[in-house]
N, C-alpha and C positions, 0 to 999 in steps of 0.2 A: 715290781708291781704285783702286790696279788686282789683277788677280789675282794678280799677283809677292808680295804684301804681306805678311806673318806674319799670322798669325789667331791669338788668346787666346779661348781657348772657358775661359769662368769658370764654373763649375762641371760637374762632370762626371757629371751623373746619367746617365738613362734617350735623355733628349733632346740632351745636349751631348754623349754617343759616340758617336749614330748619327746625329746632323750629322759630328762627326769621321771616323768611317768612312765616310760615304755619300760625303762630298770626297775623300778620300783614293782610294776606290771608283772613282769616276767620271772619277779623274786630274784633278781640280779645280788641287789641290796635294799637296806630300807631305807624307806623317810629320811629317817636319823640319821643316815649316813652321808644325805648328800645336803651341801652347803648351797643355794644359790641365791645369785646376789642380783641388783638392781638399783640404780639410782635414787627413784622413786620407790622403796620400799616398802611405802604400803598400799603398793600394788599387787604386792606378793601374802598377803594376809591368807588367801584363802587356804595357799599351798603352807604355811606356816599352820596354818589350823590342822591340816594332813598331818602334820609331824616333820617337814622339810625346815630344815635351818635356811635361817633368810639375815641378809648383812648389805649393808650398802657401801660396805667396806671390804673391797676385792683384796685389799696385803692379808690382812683378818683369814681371812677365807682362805688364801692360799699356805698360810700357815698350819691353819689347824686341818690340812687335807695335804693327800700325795698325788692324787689324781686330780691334774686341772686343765679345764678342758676350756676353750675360751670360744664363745657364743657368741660376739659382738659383731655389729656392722662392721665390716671392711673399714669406714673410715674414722671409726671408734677405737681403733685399734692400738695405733701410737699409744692415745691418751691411756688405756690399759695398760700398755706392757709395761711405761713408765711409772703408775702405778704399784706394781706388782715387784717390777727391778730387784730389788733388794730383800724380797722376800722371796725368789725361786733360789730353792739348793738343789743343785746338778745333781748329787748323789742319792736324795730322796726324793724327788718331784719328777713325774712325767707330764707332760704336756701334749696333750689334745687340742689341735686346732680345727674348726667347724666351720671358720671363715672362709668366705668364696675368693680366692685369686691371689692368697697369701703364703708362701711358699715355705717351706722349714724353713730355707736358708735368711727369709725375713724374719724370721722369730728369733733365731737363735743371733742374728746381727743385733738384738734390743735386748738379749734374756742370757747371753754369753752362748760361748759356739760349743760347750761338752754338753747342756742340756739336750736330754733326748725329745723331740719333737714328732710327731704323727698327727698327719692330715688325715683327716674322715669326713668323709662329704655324704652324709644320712640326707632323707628327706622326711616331710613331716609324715609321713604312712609309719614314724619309727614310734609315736604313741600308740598306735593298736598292735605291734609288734611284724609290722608288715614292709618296714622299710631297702630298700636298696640303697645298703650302703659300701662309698670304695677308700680304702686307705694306703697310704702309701710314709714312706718314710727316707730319709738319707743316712740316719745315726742312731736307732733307737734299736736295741739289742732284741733278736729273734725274742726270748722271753718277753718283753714288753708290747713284743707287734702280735705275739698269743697271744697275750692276757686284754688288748683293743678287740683284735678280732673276735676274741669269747664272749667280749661284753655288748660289740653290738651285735653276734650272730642272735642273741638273746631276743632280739627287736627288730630281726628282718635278716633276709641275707648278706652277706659280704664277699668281697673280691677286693684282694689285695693287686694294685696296679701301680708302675712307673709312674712318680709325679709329677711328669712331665706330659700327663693326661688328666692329671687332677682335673684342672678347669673347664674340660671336657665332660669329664664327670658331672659335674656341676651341672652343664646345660641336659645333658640326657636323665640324668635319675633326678636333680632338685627342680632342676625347672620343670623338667618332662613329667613332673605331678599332674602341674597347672595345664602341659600341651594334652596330657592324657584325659585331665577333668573337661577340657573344655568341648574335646570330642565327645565325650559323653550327654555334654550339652547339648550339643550339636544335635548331635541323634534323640536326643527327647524332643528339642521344637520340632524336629520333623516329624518324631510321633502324632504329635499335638497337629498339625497339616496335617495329618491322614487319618486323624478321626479318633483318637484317644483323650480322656483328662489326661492333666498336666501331672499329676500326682501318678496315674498307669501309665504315662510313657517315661517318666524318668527311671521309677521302678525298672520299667523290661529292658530299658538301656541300659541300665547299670549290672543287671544280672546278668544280660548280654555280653555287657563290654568284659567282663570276673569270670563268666564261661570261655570264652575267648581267649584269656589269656590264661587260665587254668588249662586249657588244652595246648598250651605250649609248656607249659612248668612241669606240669603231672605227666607227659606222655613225651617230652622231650623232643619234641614236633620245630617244624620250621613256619612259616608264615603261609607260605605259598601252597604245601601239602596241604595246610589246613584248608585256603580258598580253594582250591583245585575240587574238595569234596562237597561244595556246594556250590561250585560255577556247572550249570550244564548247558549246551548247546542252544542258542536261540531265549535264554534264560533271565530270569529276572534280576540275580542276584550281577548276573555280568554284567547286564545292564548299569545297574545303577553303578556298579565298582567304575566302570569306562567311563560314565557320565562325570563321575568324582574326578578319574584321574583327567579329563578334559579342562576339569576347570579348576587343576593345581593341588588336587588334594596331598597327593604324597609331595609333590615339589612343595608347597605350602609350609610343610613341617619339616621337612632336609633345610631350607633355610631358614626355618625359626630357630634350630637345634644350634645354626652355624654361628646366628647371629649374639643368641644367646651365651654361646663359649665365647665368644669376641668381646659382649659384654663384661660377662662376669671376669674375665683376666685385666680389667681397667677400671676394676672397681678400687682395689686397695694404693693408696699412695704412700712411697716408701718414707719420706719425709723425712 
């Protein structure tokens, strides 16, 4: 696999445009380079107008590309690989899968057992080049799990991890978008109670919630270090933290995290 290669992003939801755009973004590859497809394909007009090749025929796609990366629901997936069957060759195609709770050993049981397969589980922060993505593998040659990792470090960071945490992954960095946005929600309506427009309190929350977590990435910091510098004795900030933890805040999201990884491992059916 090198970076010259066509890339087929097979289905083109939420997550397969903003892998495509985040590449394209980053000067990964161009437009031109990447195929993606859709049932309803012209729905895809806009991103055709950019210069992205659009096909509503995924064998097509996988043909004229070496990089193919499969983007579908979990329960769309059968119907794909069936699809495609007769148009993966082991010796020139790798295979990217994006799907939640889908295991190599599932792909390569529909697509033969020598294709090399690599799970990556980006979230949607990987169109602004901001994503937390992890990959893993059983069969795909050090060279090929470089040349993944290169292409999503391009659109956010990576951690290569035991696929036997994929699904886990899945509830922390794709769901943990949504558990992360909605906290920031959270902390705007409460702006709004104490005396702010709706528009100034989401603003400080969100630059808030980006300083926050900027002081753990940039300075290499722990969670607690960081509170510890703004809890003081008899204080406000302690206050309200002990009031949250009273009424489940951190419990609240240890089992959303839990529930979520439960989910998403009983999404895909083998069939």
């Amino acid at each position: 696999m090198a970076k010259s290669e066509r890339i087929a992003i097979l289905g083109s939801g939420n997550i397969g445009m903003s892998l495509a755009r985040g590449l394209v973004k980053a000067d990964y590859c161009k437009p031109g380079d990447i195929t993606l497809t859709r049932r309803a394909v012209q729905h895809l007009s806009e991103e055709a107008a950019q210069g992205f090749k659009t096909s509503d025929q995924n064998s097509n796609a996988v043909s004229d590309s070496a990089v193919i990366i499969l983007a579908v629901l979990p329960q769309q997936l059968n119907t794909l690989l069936g699809e495609i069957n007769g148009a993966i060759d082991s010796k020139r195609h790798v295979v990217i899968s994006v799907i939640s709770g889908v295991s190599c050993a599932d792909i390569k049981a529909k697509l033969g057992s020598d294709v090399q397969v690599i799970r990556a589980m980006p979230n949607t922060a990987i169109a602004i080049g901001q994503s937390m993505t992890c990959i893993a593998s059983d069969n795909a040659s050090a060279e090929n799990i470089a040349e993944v990792t290169k292409m999503f470090e391009t659109v956010g960071s990576v951690i290569k991890i035991n696929e036997d945490l994929m699904t886990s992954a899945t509830a922390l960095c794709a769901c943990g978008v949504a558990f992360f946005l909605r906290a920031i929600r959270a902390a705007s309506q409460g702006g709004i109670e104490i005396g702010f427009h709706a528009d100034e309190a989401l603003k400080m929350a969100v630059q808030t919630a980006k300083g926050a977590a900027d002081l753990l990435l940039l300075q290499n910091s722990h969670p607690e270090h960081e509170i510890d510098k703004v809890t003081s004795p008899k204080g406000c900030t302690i206050a309200g933290l002990n009031e949250m933890e009273h009424q489940g805040f951190s419990s609240s999201l240890i089992k959303g995290i839990k529930l979520s990884a439960l989910k998403a491992g009983e999404l895909y059916t083998k069939g």
